[in-house]
N, CA, C and O atoms as a DFTB+ gen file, in Angstrom:
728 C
 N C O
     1  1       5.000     -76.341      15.704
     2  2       4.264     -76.691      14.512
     3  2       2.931     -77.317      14.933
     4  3       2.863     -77.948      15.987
     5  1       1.750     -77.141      14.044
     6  2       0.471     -77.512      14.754
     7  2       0.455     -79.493      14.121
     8  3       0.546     -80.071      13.038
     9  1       0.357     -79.714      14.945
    10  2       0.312     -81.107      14.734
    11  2      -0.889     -81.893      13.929
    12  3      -1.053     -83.106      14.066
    13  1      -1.317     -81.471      13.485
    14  2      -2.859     -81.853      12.503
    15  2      -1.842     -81.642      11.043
    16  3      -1.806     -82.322      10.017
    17  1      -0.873     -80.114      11.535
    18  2      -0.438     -79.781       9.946
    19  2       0.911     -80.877       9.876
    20  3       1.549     -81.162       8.862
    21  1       1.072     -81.252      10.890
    22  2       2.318     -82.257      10.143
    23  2       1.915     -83.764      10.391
    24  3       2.701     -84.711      10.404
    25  1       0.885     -83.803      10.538
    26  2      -0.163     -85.223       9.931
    27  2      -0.400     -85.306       8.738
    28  3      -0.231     -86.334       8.082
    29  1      -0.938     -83.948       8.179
    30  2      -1.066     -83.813       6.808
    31  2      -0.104     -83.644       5.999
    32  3      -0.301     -83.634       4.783
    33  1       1.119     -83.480       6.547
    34  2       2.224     -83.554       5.526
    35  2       2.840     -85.156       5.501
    36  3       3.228     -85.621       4.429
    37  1       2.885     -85.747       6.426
    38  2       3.250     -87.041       6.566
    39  2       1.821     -87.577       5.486
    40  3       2.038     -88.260       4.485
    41  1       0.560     -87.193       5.841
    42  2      -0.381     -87.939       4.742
    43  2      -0.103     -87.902       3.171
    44  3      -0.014     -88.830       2.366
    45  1       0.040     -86.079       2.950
    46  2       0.296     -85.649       1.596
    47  2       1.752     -86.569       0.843
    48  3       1.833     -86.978      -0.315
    49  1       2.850     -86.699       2.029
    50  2       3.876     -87.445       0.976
    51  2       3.474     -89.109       1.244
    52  3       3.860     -89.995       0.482
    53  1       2.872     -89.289       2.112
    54  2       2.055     -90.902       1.350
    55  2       1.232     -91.199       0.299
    56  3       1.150     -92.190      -0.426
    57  1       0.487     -89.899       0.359
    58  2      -0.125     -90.131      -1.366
    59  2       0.633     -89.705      -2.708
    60  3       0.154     -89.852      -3.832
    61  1       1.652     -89.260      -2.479
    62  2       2.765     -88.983      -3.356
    63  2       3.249     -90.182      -3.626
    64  3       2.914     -90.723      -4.681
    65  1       4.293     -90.950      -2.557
    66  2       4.484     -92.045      -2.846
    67  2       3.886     -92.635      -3.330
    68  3       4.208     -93.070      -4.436
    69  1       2.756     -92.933      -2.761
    70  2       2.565     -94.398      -3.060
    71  2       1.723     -93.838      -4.679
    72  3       1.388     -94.829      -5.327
    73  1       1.400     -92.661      -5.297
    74  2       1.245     -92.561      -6.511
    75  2       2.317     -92.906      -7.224
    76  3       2.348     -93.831      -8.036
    77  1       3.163     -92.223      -6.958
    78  2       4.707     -92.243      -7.791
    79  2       5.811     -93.883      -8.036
    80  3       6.658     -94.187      -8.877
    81  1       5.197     -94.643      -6.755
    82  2       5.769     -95.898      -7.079
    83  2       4.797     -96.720      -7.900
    84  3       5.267     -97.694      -8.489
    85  1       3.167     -96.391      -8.048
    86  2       2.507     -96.970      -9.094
    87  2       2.871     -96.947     -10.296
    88  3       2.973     -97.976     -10.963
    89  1       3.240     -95.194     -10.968
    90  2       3.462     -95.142     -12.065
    91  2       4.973     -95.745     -12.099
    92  3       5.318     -95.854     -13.275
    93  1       5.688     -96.046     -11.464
    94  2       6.960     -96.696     -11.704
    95  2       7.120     -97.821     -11.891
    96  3       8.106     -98.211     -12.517
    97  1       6.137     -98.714     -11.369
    98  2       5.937     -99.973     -11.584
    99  2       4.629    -100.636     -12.411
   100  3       4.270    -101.813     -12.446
   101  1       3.975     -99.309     -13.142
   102  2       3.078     -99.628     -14.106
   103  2       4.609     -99.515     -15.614
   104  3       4.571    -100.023     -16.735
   105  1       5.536     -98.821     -15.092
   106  2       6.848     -98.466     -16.723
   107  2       6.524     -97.142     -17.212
   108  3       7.075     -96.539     -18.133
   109  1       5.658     -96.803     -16.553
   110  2       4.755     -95.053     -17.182
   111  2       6.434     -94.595     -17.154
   112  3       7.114     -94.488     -18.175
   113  1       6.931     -94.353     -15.763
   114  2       8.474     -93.407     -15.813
   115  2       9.234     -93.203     -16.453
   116  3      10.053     -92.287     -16.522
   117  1       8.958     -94.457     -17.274
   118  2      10.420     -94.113     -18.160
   119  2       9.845     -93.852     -19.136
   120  3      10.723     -94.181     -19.934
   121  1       8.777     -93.399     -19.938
   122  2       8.423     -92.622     -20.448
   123  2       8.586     -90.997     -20.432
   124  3       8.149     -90.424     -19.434
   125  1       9.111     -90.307     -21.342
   126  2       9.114     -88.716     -21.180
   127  2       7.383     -88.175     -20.451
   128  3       6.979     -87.689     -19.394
   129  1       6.820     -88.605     -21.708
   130  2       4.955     -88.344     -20.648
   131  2       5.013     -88.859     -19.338
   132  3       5.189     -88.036     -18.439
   133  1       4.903     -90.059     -19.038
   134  2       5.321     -90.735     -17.545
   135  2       5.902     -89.676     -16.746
   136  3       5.040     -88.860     -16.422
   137  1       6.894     -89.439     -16.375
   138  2       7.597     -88.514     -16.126
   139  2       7.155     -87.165     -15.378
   140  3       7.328     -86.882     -14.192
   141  1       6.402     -86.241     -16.603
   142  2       6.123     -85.382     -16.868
   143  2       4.740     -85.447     -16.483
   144  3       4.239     -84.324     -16.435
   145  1       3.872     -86.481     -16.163
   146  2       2.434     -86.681     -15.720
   147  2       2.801     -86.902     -13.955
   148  3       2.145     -86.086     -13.307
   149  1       3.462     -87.578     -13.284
   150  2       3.369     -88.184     -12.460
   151  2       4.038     -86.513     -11.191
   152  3       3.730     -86.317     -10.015
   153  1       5.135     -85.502     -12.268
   154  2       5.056     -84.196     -11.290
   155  2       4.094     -83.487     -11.521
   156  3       3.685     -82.810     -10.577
   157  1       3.505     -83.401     -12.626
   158  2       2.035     -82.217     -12.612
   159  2       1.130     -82.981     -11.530
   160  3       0.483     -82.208     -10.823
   161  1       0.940     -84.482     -11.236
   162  2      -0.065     -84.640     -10.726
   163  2       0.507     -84.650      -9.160
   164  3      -0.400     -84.191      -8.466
   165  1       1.464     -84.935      -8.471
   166  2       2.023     -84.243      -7.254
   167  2       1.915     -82.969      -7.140
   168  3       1.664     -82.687      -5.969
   169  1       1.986     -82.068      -7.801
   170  2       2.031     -80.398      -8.393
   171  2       0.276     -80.394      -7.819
   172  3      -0.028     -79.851      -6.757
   173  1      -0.419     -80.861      -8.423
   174  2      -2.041     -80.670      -8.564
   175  2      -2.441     -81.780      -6.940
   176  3      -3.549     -81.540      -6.461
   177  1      -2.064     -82.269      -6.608
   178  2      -2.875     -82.720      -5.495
   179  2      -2.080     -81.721      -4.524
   180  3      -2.610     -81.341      -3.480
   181  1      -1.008     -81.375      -4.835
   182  2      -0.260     -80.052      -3.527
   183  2      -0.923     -79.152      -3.528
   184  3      -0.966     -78.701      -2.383
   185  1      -1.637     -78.463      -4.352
   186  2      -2.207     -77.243      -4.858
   187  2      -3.708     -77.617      -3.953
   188  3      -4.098     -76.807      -3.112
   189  1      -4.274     -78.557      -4.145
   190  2      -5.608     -78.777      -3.578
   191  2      -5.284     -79.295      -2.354
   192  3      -5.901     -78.755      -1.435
   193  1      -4.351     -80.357      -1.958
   194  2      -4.173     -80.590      -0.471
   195  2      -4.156     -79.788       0.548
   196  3      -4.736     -79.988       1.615
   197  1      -3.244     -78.503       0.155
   198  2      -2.821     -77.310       1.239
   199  2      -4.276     -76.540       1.861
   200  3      -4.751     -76.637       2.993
   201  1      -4.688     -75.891       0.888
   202  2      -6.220     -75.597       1.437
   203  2      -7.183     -75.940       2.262
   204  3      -7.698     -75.514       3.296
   205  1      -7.361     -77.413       1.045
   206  2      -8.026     -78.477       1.604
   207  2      -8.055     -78.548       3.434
   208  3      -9.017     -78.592       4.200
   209  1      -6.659     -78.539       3.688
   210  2      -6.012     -79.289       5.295
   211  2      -6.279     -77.963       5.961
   212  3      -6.843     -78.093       7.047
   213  1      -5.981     -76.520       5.541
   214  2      -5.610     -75.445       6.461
   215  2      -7.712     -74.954       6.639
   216  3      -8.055     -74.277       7.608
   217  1      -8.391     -75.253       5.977
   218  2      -9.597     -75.536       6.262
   219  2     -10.048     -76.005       6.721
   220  3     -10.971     -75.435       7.304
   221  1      -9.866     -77.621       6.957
   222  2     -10.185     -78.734       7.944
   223  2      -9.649     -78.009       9.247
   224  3     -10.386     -77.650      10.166
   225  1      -8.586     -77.878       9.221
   226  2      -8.224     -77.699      10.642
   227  2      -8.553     -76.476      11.242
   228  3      -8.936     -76.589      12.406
   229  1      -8.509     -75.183      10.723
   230  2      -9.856     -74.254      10.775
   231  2     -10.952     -74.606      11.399
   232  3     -11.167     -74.240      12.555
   233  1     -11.975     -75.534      10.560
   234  2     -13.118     -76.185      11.187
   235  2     -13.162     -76.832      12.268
   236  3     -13.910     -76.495      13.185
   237  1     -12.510     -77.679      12.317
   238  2     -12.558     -78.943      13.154
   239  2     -12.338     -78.331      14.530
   240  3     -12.964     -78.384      15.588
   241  1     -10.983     -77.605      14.042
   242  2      -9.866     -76.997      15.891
   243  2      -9.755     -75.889      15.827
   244  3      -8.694     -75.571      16.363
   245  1     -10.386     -74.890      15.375
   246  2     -10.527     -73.298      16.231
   247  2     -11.792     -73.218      15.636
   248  3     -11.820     -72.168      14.995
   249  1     -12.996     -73.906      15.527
   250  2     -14.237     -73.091      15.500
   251  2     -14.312     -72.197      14.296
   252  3     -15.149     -71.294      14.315
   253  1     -13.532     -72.347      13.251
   254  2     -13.049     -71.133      11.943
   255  2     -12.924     -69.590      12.238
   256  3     -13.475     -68.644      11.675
   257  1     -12.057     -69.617      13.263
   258  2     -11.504     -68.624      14.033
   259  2      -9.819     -68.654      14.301
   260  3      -9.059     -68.155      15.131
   261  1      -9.716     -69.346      13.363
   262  2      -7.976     -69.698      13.418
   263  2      -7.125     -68.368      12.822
   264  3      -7.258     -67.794      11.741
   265  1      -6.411     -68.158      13.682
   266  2      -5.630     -66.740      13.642
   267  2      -4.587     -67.035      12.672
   268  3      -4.286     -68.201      12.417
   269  1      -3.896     -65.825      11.998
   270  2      -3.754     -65.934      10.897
   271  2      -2.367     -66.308      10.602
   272  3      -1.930     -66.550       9.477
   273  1      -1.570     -66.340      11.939
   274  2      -0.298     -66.716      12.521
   275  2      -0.177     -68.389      12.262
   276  3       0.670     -69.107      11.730
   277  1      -1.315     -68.589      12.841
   278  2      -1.577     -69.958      12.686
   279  2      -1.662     -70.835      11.399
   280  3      -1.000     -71.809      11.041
   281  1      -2.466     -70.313      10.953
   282  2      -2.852     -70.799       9.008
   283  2      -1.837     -70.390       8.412
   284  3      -1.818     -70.454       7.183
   285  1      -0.689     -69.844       9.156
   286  2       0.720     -69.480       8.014
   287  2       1.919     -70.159       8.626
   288  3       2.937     -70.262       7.943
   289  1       1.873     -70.774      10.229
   290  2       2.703     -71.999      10.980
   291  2       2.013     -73.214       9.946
   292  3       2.804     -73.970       9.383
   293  1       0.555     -73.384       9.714
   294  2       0.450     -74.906       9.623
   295  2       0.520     -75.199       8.264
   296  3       0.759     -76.340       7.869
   297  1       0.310     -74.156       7.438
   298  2       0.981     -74.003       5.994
   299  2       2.084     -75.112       5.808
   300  3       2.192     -76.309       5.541
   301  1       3.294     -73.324       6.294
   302  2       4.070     -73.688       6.238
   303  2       4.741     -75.434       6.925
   304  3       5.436     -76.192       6.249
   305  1       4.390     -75.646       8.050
   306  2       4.641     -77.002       8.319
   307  2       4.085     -77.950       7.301
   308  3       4.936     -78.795       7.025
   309  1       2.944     -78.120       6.631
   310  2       2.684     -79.064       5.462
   311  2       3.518     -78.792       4.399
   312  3       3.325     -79.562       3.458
   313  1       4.243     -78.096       4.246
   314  2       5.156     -77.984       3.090
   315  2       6.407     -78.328       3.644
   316  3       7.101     -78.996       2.878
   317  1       6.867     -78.094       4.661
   318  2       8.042     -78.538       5.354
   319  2       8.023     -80.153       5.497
   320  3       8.953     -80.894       5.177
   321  1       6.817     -80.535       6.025
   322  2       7.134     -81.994       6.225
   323  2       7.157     -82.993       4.929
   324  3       7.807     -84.031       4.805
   325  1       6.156     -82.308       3.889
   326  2       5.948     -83.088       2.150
   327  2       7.007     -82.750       1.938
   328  3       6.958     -83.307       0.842
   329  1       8.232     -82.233       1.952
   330  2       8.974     -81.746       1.188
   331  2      10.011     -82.891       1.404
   332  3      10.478     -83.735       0.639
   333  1      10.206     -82.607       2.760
   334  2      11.301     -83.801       3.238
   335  2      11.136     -85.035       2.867
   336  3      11.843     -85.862       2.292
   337  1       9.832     -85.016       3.395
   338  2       9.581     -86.580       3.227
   339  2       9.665     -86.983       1.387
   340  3      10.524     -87.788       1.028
   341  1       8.825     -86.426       0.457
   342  2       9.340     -86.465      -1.050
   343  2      10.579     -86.488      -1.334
   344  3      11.048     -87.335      -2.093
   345  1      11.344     -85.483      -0.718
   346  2      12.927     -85.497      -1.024
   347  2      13.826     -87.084      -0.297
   348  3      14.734     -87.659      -0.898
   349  1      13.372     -87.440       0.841
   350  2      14.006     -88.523       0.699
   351  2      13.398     -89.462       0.309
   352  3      14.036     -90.470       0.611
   353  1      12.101     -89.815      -0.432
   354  2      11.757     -90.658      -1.627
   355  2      12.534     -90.867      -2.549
   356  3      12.890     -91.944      -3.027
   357  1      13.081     -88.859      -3.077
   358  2      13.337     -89.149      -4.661
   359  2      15.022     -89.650      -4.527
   360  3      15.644     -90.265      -5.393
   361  1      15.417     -89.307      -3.516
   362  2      17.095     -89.914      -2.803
   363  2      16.940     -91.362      -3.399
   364  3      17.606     -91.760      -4.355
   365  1      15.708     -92.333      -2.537
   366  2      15.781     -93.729      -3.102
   367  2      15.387     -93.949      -4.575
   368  3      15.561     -94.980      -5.225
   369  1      14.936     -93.024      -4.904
   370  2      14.241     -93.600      -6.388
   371  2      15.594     -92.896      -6.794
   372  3      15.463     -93.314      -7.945
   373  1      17.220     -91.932      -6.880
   374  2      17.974     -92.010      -7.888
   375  2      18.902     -93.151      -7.350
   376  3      19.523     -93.804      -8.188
   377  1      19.004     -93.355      -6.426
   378  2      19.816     -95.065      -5.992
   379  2      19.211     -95.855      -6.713
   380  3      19.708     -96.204      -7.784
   381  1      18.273     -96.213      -6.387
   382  2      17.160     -97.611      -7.397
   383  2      17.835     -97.054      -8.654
   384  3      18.715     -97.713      -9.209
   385  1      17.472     -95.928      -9.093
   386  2      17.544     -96.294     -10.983
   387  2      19.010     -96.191     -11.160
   388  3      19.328     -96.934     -12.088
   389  1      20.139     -95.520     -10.609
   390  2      21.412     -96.410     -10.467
   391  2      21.629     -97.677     -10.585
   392  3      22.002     -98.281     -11.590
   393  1      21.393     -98.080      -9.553
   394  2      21.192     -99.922      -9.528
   395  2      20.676    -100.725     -10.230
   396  3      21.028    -101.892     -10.402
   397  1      19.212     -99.798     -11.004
   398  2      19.278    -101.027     -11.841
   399  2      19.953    -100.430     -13.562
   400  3      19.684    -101.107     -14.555
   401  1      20.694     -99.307     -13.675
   402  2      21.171     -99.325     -15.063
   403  2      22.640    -100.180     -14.230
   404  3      22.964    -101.317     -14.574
   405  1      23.099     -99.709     -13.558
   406  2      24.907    -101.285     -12.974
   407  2      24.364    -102.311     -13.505
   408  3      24.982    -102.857     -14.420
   409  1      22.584    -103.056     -12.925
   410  2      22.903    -104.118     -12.962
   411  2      22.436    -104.591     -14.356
   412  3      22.723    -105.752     -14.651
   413  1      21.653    -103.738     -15.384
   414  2      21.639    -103.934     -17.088
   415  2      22.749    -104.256     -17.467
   416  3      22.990    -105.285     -18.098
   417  1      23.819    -103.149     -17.023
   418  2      25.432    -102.941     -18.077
   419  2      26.001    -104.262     -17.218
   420  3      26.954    -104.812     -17.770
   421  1      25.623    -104.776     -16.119
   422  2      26.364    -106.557     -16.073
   423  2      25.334    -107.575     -16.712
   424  3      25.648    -108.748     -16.919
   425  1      24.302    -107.149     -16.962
   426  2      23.750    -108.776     -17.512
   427  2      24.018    -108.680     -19.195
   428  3      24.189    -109.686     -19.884
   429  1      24.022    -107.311     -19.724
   430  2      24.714    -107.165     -21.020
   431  2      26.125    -106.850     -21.587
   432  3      26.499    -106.143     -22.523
   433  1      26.892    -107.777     -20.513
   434  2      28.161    -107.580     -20.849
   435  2      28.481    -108.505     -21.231
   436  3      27.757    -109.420     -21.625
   437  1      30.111    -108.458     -21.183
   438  2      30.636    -109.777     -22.490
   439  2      30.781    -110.805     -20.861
   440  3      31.019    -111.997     -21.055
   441  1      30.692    -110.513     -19.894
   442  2      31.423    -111.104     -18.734
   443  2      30.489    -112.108     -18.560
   444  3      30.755    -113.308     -18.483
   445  1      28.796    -111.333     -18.466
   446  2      28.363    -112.772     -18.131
   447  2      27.630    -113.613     -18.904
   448  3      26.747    -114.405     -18.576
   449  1      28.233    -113.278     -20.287
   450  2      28.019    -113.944     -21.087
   451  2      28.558    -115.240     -20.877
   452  3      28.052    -116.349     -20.707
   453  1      30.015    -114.695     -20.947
   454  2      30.991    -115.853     -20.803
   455  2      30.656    -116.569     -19.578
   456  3      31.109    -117.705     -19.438
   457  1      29.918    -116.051     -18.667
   458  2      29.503    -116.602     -17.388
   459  2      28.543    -117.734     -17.667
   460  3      28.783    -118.791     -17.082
   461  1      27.614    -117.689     -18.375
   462  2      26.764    -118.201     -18.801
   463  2      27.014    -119.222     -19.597
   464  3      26.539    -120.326     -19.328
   465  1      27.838    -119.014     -20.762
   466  2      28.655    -120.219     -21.565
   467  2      29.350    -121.185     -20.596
   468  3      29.279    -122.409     -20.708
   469  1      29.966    -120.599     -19.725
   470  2      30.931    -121.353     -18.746
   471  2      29.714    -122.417     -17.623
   472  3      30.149    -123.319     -16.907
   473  1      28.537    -122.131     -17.683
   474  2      27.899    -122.791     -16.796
   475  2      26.590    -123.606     -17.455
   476  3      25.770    -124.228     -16.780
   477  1      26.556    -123.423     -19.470
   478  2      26.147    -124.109     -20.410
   479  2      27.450    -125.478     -20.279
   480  3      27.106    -126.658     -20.199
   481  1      28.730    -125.099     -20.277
   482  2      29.870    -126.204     -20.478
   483  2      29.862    -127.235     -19.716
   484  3      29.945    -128.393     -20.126
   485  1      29.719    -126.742     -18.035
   486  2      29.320    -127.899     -17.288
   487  2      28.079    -128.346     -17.051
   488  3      27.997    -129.449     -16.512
   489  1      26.994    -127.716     -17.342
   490  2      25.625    -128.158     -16.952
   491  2      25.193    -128.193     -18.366
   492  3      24.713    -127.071     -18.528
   493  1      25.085    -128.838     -19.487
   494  2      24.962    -128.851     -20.568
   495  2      22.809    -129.079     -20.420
   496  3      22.068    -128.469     -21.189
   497  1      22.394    -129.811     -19.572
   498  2      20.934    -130.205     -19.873
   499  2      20.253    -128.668     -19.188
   500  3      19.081    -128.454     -19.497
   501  1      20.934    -127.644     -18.306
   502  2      20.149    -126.725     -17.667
   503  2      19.523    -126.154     -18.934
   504  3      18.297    -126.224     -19.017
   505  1      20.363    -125.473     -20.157
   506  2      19.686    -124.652     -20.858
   507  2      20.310    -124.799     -22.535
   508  3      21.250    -125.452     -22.991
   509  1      19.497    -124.044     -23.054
   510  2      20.410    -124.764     -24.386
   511  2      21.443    -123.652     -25.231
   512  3      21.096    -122.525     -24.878
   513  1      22.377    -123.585     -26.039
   514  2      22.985    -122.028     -26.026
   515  2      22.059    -121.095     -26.699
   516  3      22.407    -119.978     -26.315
   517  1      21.094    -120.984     -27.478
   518  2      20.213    -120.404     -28.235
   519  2      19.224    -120.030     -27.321
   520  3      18.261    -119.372     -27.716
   521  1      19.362    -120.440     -25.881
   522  2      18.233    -119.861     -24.978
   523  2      18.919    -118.601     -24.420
   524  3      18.355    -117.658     -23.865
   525  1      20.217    -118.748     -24.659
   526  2      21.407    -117.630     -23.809
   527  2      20.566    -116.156     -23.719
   528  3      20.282    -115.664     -22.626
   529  1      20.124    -115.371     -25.295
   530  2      18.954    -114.200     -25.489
   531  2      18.559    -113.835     -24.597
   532  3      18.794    -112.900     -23.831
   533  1      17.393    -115.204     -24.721
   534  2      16.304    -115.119     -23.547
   535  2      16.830    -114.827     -22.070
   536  3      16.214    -113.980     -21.422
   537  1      17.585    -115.269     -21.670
   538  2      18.043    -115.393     -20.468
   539  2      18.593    -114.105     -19.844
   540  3      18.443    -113.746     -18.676
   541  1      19.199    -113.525     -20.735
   542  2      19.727    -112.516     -20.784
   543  2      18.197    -111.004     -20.770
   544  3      18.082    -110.105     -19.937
   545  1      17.492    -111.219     -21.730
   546  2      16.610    -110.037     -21.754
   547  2      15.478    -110.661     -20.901
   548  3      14.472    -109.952     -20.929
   549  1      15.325    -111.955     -20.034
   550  2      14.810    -112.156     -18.669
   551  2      15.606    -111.357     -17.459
   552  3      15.031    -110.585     -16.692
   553  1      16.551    -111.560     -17.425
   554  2      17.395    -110.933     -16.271
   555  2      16.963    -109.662     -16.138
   556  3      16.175    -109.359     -15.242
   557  1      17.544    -108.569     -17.229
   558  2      16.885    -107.400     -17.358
   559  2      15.976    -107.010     -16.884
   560  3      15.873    -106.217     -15.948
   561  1      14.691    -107.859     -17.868
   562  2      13.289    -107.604     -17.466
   563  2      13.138    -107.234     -15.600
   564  3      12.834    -106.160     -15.078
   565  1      13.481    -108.573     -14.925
   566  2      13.248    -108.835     -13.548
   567  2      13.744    -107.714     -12.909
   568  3      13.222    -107.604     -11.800
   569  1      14.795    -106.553     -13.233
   570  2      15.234    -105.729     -12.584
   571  2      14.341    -104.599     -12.899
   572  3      14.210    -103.889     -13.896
   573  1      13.541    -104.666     -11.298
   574  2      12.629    -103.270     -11.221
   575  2      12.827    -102.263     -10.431
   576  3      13.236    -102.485      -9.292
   577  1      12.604    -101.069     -10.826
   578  2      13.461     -99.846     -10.319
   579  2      12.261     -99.737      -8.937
   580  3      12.495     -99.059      -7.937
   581  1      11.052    -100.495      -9.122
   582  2       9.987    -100.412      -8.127
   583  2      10.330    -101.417      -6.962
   584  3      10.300    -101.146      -5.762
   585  1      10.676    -102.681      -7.558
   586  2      11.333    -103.030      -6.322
   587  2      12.310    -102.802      -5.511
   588  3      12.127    -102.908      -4.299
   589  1      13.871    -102.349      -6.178
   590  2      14.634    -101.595      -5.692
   591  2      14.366    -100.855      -5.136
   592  3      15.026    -100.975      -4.104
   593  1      13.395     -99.523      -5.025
   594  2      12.823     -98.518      -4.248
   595  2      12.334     -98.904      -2.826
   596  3      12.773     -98.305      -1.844
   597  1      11.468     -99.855      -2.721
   598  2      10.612    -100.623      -1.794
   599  2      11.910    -101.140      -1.374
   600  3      12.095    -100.379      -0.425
   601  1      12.851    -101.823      -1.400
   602  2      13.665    -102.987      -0.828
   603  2      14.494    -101.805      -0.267
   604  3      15.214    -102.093       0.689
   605  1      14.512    -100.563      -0.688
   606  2      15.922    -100.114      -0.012
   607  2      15.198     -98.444       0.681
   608  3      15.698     -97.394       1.083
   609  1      13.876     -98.946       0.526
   610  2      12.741     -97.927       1.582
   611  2      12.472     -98.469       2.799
   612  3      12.683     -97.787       3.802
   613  1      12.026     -99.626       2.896
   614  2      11.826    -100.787       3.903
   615  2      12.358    -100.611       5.147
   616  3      11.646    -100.570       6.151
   617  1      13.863    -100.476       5.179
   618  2      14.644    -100.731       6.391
   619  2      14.883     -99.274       6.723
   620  3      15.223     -99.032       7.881
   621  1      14.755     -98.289       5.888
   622  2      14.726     -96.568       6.062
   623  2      13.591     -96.422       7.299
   624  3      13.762     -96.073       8.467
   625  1      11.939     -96.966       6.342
   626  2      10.807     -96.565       7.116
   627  2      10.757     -97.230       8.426
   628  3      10.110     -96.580       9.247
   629  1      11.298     -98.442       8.908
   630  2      11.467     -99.354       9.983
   631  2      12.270     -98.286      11.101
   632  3      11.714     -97.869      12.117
   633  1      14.058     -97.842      10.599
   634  2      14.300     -96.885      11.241
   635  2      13.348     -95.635      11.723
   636  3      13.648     -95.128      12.804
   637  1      12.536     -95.246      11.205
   638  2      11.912     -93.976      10.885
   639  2      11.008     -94.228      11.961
   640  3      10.854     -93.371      12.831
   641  1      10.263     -95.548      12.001
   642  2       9.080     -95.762      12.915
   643  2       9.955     -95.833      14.264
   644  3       9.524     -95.215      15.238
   645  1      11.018     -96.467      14.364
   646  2      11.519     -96.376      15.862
   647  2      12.080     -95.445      16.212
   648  3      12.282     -95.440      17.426
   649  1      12.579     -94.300      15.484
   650  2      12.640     -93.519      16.099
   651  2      11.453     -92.288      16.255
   652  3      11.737     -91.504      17.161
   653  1      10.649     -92.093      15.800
   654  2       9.583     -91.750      15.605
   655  2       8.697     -92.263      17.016
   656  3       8.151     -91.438      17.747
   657  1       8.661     -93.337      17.203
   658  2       8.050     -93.971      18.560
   659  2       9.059     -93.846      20.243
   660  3       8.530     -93.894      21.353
   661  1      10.307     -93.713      20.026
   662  2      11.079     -93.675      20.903
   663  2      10.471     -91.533      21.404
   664  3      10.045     -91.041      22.448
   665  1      10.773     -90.931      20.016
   666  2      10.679     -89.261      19.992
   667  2       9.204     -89.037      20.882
   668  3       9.237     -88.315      21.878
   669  1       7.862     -89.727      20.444
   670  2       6.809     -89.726      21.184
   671  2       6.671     -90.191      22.336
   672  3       5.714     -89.980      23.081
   673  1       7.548     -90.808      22.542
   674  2       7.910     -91.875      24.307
   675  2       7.850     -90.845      24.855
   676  3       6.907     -90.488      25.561
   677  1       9.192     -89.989      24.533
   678  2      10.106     -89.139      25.132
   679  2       8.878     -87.871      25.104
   680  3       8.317     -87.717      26.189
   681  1       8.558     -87.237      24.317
   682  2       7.938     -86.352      24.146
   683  2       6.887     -86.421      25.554
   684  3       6.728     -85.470      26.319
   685  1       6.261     -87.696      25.685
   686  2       4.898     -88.128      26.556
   687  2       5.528     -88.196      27.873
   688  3       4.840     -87.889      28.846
   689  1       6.848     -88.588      28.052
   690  2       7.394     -88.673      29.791
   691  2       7.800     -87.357      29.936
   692  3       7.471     -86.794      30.981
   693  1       8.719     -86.483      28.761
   694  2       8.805     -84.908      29.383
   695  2       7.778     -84.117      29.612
   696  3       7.880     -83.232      30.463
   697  1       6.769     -84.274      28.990
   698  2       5.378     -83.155      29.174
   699  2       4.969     -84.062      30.556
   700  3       5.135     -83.588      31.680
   701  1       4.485     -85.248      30.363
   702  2       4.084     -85.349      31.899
   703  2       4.507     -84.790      33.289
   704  3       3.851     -84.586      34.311
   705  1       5.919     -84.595      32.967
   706  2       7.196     -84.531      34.474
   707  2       7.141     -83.227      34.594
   708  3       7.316     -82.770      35.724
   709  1       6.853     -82.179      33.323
   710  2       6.654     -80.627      32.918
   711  2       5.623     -80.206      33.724
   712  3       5.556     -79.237      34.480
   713  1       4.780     -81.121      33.442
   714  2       3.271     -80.583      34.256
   715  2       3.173     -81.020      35.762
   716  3       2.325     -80.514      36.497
   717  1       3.934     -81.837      36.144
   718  2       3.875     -82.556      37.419
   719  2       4.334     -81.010      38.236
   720  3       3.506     -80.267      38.764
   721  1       5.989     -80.722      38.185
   722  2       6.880     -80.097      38.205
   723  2       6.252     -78.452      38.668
   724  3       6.919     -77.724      39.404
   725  1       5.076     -78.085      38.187
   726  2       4.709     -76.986      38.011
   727  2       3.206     -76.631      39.013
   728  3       2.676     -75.521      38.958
């Protein structure tokens, strides 16, 4: 795979992301429009990215003499690598919105209600029972499907970088020993 084209696919699903967790944490998503805006506009920067990149790299690295084998390897590799990489985005974004409808159906249950009464009984000055509502459609509120995403992306991308850096180690001591060898 030409390595410029799977730069640009690692670039293309960073600007995906990090579009797609804006509109998630602007509330656009859960909107039907939301929704429905945030794949046309992944749809529309894919459409202009691909070109865009198999041109650059045209220019830049064969002099715009890039054979045609080539512009259909580095294609295809920008679609191979956005793909993956989007697909295990949207993996965390259906965990996140799992997690946070579990954790709605427990803060609106009868359980911690009673949880809540039970900790009005002994701590009578924390809150008053008529604040119980509030407390309740605070909890809610605080559960963001954007932070969930980020909190349970975090330790994914951490893996990702070490092995990613270990793969280039390796990559840089076998080609050296390749060329020694020969």
């Amino acid at each position: 795979m030409n390595r410029w084209a799977f730069y640009s696919g690692i670039g293309f699903t960073l600007v995906v992301v990090v579009f797609k967790c804006y509109v998630l944490y602007t509330g656009m998503y859960f909107s039907n429009w939301g929704f429905k805006f945030a794949n046309l506009t992944a749809v529309l920067i894919y459409t202009i990215w691909i070109p865009v990149t198999l041109v650059v790299i045209n220019r830049e690295h064969y002099s715009w003499h890039m054979p045609g084998r080539e512009v259909f390897k580095a294609g295809l590799g920008i679609v191979a690598i956005s793909l993956i990489g989007i697909s295990v985005y949207h993996v965390f974004e259906v965990q996140s919105d799992e997690f946070k409808q579990q954790a709605n159906r427990y803060y609106n249950s009868s359980e911690y209600l009673q949880l809540l009464k039970q900790q009005h009984a002994l701590h009578p000055q924390l809150f008053k029972l008529q604040d119980i509502p509030k407390i309740i459609a605070s909890q809610t509120k605080g559960i963001s499907v954007f932070r969930a995403v980020t909190g349970r992306m975090i330790p994914f991308l951490l893996f990702g970088g070490l092995v990613s850096l270990f793969t280039a180690i390796g990559l840089r001591v076998f080609k050296s020993k390749a060329f020694k060898s020969s």
